[in-house]
Structure formats: C-alpha cells, structure tokens
Steps between C-alpha positions, in 0.01 A plus 500: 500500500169668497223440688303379243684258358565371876108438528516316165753310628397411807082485410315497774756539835447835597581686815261758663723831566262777640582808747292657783679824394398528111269288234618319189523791245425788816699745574797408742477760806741756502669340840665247315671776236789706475243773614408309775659276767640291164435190704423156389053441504334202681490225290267138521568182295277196502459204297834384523568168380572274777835384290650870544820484623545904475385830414608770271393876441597705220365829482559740230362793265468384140419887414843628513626671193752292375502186752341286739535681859563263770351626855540178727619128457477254799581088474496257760161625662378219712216311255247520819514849527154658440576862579807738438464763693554857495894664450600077570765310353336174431818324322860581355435835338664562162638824344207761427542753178720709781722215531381503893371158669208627597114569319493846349120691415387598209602851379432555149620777337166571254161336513343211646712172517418148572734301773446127423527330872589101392518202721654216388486147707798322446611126516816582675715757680672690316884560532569827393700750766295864624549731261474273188311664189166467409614352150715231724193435716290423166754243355553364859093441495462344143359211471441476886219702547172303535170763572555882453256781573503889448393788624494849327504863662499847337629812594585841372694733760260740657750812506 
C-alpha cells in the first residue's frame, strides 16, 4: 500500500521519522552505502500514539528498473522507542533484496534514487518468523497499522 493512500486512510495520525545523519529529501551520507560502511543511519520517531502496541520499518527504493527494491524491514520495535540507532537491530529483521536479515545501503546502479524510510505504529505484535518477506510483513500489517510516517533519502554512488 502506498504511502499516500495510508495518510488518506489514516488522516491526521502521523509519525515524525527524522535522522541526525541526513534530511527529508538530502542526500544520505555515503557511510550508510555500499560505498561506505553500508550500515543502518540514526533514526528518531515521535508522536506515537499512546495506543501503539508496535513498530514497523520498511525501507525500500521505488527507483529500481523493473521493481520495488527492498533495503530493510523490522516489526516488533518496542512502540516507546524514540531513537534507532546506528548499524542496530531494533526488532525481528526481515529478508532484504539480498535475501540477508540484515539492512543493506543504497547502491544504485545509474542516477540519483530515493530510499523511502517508513514507520508504521502498529496495534499489535506481529507474528511473523526472521526472515519473513517484506510482501508478508505488509499483509501481516493491514488493517493494523494506526499512524505512519516517512522519511526520504537520495543518493547516487560517488565512484
């Protein structure tokens, strides 16, 4: 579901999902890229709604040539968390585009890309095992989610 039609959906509960590391719409430093250190940035959420049960993260690069790349998917983040720190693991991690557990940079072949950072806060937990699919995450979230936020960063390898 896009983010959009989430915001329609959900009118006026949204999260704040910001970064000490990049803006919204910057450019994401090339630490947290396959030509970096290809680790995870800082993240901060606030304006959680109090009923949050849980926390979600999908990130992914809508610019891919023929599909939707998916860089990092978390569930079960604790609702009170506030920060996600550097190269953490804030939740069960999902499978990335690599099929690895883990967050993976950006490292676009051509041009700049955008990586959509969204936070989902969640009535429940979520029972999906590690390594579950972003697509599996998404249908495990419908209708559950109750405030979402986003955060965009661009990048175009340096080299």
């Amino acid at each position: 579901m896009n983010t959009l039609l989430l915001m329609l959906l959900l009118g006026s509960n949204s999260i704040s999902l910001t970064s000490a590391d990049f803006a919204n719409n910057g450019n994401i430093p090339a630490k947290f890229t396959c030509e970096g250190k290809n680790i995870s940035p800082e993240l901060s959420i606030s304006g959680v709604p109090p009923e949050a049960v849980t926390l979600a993260l999908v990130v992914d690069d809508p610019d891919a040539d023929k599909t939707i790349i998916t860089h990092w998917i978390v569930w079960n983040i604790p609702a009170n968390t506030n920060t996600i720190k550097q190269n953490s693991k804030p939740g069960t991690e999902g499978k990335n585009e690599k099929g690895a557990n883990a967050y993976m940079g950006p490292c676009p072949p051509t041009d700049t890309h955008h990586y959509h950072f969204n936070i989902y806060a969640l009535d429940r937990r979520i029972d999906l095992p590690a390594g579950s699919t972003k697509e599996q995450l998404l249908k495990a979230i419908e209708g559950h989610i109750i405030a979402s936020g986003e955060l965009i960063g661009l990048y175009k390898k340096e080299k």
